[in-house]
Structure formats: C-alpha cells, structure tokens
C-alpha positions in Angstrom: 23.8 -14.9 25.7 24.7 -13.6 29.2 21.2 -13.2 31.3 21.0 -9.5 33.2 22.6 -9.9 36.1 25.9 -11.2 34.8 26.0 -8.4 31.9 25.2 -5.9 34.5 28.0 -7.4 36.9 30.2 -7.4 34.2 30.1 -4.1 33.0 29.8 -2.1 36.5 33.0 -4.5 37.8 34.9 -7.2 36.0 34.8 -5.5 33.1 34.3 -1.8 33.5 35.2 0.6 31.0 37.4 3.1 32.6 39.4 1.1 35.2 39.4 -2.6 33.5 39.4 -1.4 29.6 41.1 2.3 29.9 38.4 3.5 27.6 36.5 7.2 28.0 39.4 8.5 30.5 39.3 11.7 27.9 36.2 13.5 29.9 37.5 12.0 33.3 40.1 14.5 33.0 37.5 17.0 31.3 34.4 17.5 33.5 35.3 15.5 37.0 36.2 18.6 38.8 32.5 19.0 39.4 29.6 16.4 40.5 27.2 18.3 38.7 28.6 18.1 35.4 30.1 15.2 35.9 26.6 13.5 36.5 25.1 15.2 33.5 27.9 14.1 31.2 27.5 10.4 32.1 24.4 10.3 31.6 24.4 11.6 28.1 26.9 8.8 27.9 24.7 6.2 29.1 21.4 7.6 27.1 23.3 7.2 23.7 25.3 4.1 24.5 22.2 2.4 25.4 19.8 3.7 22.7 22.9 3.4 20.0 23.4 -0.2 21.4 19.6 -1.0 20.9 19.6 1.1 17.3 22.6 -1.2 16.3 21.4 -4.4 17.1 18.2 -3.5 15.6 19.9 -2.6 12.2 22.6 -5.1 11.7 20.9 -6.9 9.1 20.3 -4.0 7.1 23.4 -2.7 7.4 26.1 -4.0 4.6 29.5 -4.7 7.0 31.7 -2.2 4.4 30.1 0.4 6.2 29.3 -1.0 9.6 31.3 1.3 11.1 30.2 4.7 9.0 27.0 3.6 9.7 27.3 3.5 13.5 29.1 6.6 13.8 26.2 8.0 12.3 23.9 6.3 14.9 26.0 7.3 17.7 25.8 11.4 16.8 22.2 11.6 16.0 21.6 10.3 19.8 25.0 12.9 20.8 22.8 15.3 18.9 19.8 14.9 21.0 21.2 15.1 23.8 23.1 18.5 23.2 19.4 19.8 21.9 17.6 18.9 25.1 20.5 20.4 27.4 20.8 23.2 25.4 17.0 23.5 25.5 16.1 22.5 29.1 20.0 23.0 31.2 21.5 26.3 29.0 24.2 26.9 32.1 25.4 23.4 32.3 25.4 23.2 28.6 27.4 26.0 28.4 29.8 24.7 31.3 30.7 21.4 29.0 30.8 23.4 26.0 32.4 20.6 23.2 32.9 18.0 25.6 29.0 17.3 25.1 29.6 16.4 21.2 33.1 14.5 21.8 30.9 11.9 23.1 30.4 10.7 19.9 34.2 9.7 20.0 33.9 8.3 23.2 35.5 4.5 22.9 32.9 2.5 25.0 29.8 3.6 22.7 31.6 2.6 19.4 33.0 -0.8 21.7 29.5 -2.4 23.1 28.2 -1.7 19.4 30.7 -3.5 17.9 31.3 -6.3 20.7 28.1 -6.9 22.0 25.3 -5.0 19.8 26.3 -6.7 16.6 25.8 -10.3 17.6 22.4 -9.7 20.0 19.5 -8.8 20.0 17.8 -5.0 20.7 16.6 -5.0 24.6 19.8 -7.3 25.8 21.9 -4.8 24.0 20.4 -2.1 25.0 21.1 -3.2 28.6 25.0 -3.9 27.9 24.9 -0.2 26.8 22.9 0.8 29.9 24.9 -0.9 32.4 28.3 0.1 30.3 27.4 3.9 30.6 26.3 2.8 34.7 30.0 1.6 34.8 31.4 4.2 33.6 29.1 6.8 35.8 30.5 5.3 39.0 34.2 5.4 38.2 34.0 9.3 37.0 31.3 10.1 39.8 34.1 8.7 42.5 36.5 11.0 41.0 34.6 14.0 41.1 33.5 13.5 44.6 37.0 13.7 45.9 38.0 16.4 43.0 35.3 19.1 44.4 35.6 18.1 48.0 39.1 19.2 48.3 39.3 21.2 45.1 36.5 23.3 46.2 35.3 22.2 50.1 31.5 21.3 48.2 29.7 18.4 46.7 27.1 19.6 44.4 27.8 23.0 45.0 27.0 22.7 48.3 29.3 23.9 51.1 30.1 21.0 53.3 33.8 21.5 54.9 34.2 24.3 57.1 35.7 28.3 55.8 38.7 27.4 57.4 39.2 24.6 55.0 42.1 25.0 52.7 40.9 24.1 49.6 43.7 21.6 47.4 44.2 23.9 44.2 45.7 20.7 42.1 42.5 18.9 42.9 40.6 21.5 40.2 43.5 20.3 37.8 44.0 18.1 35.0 46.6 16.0 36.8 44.9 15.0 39.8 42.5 13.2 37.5 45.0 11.1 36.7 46.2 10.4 40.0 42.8 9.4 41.6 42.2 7.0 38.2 45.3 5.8 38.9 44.3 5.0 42.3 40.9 3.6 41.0 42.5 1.2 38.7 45.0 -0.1 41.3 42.6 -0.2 43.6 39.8 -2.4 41.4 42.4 -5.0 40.3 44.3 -5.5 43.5 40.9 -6.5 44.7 39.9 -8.4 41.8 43.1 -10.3 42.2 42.3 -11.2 45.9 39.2 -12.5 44.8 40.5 -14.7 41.9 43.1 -15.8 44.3 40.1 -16.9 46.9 38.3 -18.4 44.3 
C-alpha cells in the first residue's frame, strides 16, 4: 500500500485525472468559464469521491461482486444527492447556475475509477484519501482553466473586476471550445515536463 505522500503525489501529478487519464473533461467544458462555480463543482467532486471511496472500501466485503458496480453507483448518488440538497439549501444561486451538471457527477469517470482501482483492494481512511487527493487533482486542472477562461472571457476572477474598462474581453474564452484548447495546452504542457523529468532521471 502506497503511504500518503506518494498517493497524494500521484494523484495531483503523475497520475492526474484530467491531464494524465482524460477522465471528467465533460464539466471542464461545462462550468470553467467561471472560478466560482468552477470551485464549487470540484468540490462536490472531491466530497463524494472521497466519502464514496471510504463507503466502498468499507463495504466490499458485504457486497456480492455481481453487483459491485450497481452497488456503487448507488453509493456514489446518495453522496451526489447530498451535495445538491445542501447547495440547494445553503447556495440557491449557484445551484441554480450548475443546474444538472451538479447530478452528472454521479457519472463522472474518476469517482467510479478510484472505487474500482483503489477502494476495492484498501482499506477505508487510505481510500478515502486516494479519493480526496483524486478530486484535489482534478480541482487544480479545472481551476487553471477557469482562471484564464474569466480573465479574458470576462476581465474578473471571482467576479471581481481586475483588468482595466478598456479591456477587450475574448468572447471565445466564455465558449465551449476554448475549454478545449487550454486542456489541450494543460496536457501538453504536464507531459512534456513529465518527459523531461523521466529523461533526467
């Protein structure tokens, strides 16, 4: 079993979920066009990877492997459940502003992934920190995006103004494609310096 560190190295570099694996890129072209929901949306992500990781691992003896997989689904959307209660109770606006995006977490690849691949053969707290550190991962990668997405898209960063009037906001960065393009960049980016590094090793 991997000790902390390395799982949490792992998971926010060498193996992260959006720019290693290509999972979850669905809501990085969905809600990166602003910090503030982007930040809220990860962190529903991380809250019910971590808790569905520890709920997994706690479970897998119990739960016959014909319907491992039903079974965690299940997992996985009472937590997407929660979470859409307490926004919906506590952040009505922002809950409004991700509309269904909140309950397609439950088909978000990295949840059902660190179940399967870690969750199932550890146990509760270790997994529960793979989840963690998966959903910290995957925070980072959609948190760069939306940085540059509303500074140009919009001249803010957190809905504050912080480029002059006379700034011409970029009107693709608010759409869909440019998503692409800056995770396109991220990923290049990531393993052109991971090469270098395994070349220096």
């Amino acid at each position: 079993m991997s000790s902390p560190s390395a799982i949490l190295k792992e998971n926010i570099w060498t193996s992260n979920p959006i720019f290693m694996q290509v999972l979850g890129i669905c809501s990085a072209l969905a809600v990166t066009n602003l910090l503030a929901n982007t930040m809220i949306m990860t962190l529903g992500v991380t809250f019910v990877t971590a808790l569905s990781s520890f709920t997994v691992s706690l479970m897998k003896s119990l739960i016959p492997r014909k319907v491992r997989m039903i079974v965690q689904t299940l997992i996985i959307a009472f937590y997407v459940i929660i979470v859409d209660i307490l926004l919906r109770a506590y952040l009505p606006d922002m809950s409004r502003a991700l509309g269904p995006y909140v309950g397609l977490i439950i088909t978000n690849c990295i949840i059902m992934g660190r179940a399967e691949a870690f969750a199932q053969s550890n146990p509760p707290l270790i997994s529960a920190w793979d989840g963690a550190t998966s959903g910290f991962g995957y925070m980072a990668v959609l948190l760069a995006i939306a940085f540059v997405r509303e500074l140009l898209g919009f001249g803010t960063v957190f809905g504050f103004q912080v480029l002059p009037g006379s700034f011409e906001p970029w009107i693709i960065m608010v759409t869909p494609p440019s998503a692409f393009f800056l995770l396109g960049i991220i990923i290049w980016a990531g393993k052109t310096v991971m090469n270098r590094e395994g070349a220096a090793a």
